[in-house]
N, C-alpha and C positions, 0 to 999 in steps of 0.2 A: 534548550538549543536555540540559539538566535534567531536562526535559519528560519527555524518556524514560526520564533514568535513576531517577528518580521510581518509574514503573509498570513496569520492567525484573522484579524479581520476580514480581508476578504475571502479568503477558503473557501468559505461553504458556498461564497457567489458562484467561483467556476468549479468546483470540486466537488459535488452532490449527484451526481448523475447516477445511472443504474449501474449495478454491478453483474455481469456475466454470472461470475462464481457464487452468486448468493445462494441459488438453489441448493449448490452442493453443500454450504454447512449449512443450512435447515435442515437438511433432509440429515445428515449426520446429526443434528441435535435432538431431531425426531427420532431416529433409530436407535439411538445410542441413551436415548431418557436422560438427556445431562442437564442437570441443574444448578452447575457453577463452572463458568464461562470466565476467561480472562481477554482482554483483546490488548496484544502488546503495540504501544505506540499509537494506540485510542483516534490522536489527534483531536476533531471536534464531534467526536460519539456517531459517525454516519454510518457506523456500521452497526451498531447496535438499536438508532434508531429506523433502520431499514429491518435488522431481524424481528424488532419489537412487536408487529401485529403476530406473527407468524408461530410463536415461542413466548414463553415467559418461564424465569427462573434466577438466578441471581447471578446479574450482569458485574462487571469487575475491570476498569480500563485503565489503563499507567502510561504516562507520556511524561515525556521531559521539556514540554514545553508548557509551561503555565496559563499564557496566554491560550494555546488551545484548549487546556482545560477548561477554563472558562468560559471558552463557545460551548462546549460540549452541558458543563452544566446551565445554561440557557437554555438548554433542548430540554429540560423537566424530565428526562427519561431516567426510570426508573433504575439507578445503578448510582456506583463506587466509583469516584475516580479518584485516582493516584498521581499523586509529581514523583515520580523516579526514574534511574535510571533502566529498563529493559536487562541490563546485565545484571543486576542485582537487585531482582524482585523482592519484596518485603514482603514477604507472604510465605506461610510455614509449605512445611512438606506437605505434598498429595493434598491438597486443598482445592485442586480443580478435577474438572472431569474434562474439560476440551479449551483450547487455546487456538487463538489465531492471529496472526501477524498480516496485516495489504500492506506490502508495499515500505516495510522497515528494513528488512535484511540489507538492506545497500546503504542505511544511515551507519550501519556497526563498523568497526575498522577489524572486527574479531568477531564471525557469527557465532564459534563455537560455545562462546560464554551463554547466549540466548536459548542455545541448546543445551546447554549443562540443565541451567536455571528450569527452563520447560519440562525437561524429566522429572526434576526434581520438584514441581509445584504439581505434578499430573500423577493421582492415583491410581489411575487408568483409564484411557479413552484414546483423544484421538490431539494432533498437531495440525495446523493448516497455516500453510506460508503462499502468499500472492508475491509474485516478482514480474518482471520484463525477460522474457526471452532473448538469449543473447544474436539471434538472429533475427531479431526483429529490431533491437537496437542497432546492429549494423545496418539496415535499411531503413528506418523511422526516417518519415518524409520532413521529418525537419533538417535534418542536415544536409539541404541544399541550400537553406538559410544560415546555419549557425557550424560552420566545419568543426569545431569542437564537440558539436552537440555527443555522437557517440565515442569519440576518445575519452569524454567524460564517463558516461554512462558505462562503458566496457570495462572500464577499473573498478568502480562505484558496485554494478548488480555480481551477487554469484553467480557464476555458473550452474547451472543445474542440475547436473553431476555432483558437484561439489557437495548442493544440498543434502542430497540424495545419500553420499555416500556418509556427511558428518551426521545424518540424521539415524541409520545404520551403527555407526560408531557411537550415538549414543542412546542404543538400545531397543530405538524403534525398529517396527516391522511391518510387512505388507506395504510397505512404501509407494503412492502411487503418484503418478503425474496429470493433469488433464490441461490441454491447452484452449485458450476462448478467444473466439477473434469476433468483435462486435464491428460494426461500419459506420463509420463518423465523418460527417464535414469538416470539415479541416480548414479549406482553402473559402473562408467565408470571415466576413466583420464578425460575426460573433467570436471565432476562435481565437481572430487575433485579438481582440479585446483581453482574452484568455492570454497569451503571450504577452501582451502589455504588460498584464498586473505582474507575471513570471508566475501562475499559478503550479507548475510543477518547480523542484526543488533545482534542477536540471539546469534549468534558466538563471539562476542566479548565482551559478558559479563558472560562468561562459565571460569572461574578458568583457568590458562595457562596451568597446567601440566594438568589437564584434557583434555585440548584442542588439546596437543601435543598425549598424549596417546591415545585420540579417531583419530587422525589421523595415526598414524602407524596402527592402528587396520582397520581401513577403507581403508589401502590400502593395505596391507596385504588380503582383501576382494577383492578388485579390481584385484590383480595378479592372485587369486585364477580362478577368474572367464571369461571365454571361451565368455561367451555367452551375450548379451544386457537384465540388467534386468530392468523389465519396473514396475511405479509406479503410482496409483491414486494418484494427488495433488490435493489437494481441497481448493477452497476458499468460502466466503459469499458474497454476494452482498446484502446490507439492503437499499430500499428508502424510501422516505415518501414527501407528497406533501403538499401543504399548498396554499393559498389565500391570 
């Protein structure tokens, strides 16, 4: 995917921070005794090198971007990585025990196919998908900079429902929801540095001269401002289990 291999070098600058939902699959890797992990859309392996002290058993990541593969094997961590596409996993039946997606379901133009595929590589265990809330993307405090920011984002994420219900549909059970909201600066030289580079995907599909104009304006905000201003980020965590 271009997209990524684009902003594959820098990544891991603005993209490595802590993740909310991490507890929750550890502790599902822990409960569950699973020893083969696939993570769809890998990117540069920060999720598995974040599980790495906590777990060991045999890691397995598929991206479509080449380029972040090979950040990802820079990182020496122990695992598989894969160039493929997510909708058509190269990987036989029930050969995993748990799978997880951050933050891909909104690159599919079809999530159904990732949920075929997921059934079908999972002997039994568990699913876990990270997304954007779609009420947090109507209010995400960048679209007083970039007016496109959430008419993008609103087409692009599923609903949550949606998940829930295609996840259902393809056989999972116990389906559950957990929303995370951590607090971030925002309105500081570091984050726009972060918007410079476009380190979300979000950013570089926003019209140029918008993109330019919500940056002067967003920094024009930043000189204004004295003081650290702090923001609810929120994500989704959806799982579902299966037999």
């Amino acid at each position: 995917m271009d997209l990524f291999n684009k902003c594959a070098e820098n990544y891991d600058q603005f993209r490595k921070g802590s993740t909310p939902y991490l507890f929750t699959i550890i502790s599902l890797l822990k409960r569950f005794k699973n020893r083969n992990i696939l993570d769809l859309g890998c990117g540069t392996g920060n999720l598995f090198l974040q599980l790495s002290p906590h777990w060991k058993g045999n890691y397995v990541g598929i991206d479509i971007s080449e380029k972040m593969l090979r950040k990802a094997q820079e990182k020496k961590i122990s695992a598989e990585w894969i160039y493929a596409d997510v909708r058509n996993i190269p990987c036989q039946d029930a050969s995993f025990d748990g799978i997880t997606g951050i933050y891909v379901l909104h690159l599919l133009d079809d999530i159904s196919r990732i949920l075929t595929e997921s059934r079908r590589i999972l002997k039994s265990g568990w699913v876990v998908f990270v997304s954007a809330p779609h009420h947090f993307i109507k209010n995400h405090p960048l679209n007083q900079f970039f007016p496109s920011f959430s008419k993008i984002d609103i087409q692009r994420f599923p609903e949550e429902e949606k998940i829930v219900d295609l996840l259902k549909g393809k056989g999972f059970y116990n389906i559950r929801r957990e929303y995370y909201i951590s607090v971030r600066d925002w309105l500081s030289e570091e984050y726009l540095e972060k918007i410079r580079s476009k380190f979300i995907s979000t950013l570089r599909l926003i019209p140029q001269d918008e993109f330019e104009e919500g940056l002067i304006k967003m920094q024009e905000e930043v000189s204004k401002s004295s003081y650290q201003k702090l923001i609810p980020w929120e994500s989704v965590l959806i799982m579902g289990f299966c037999d």
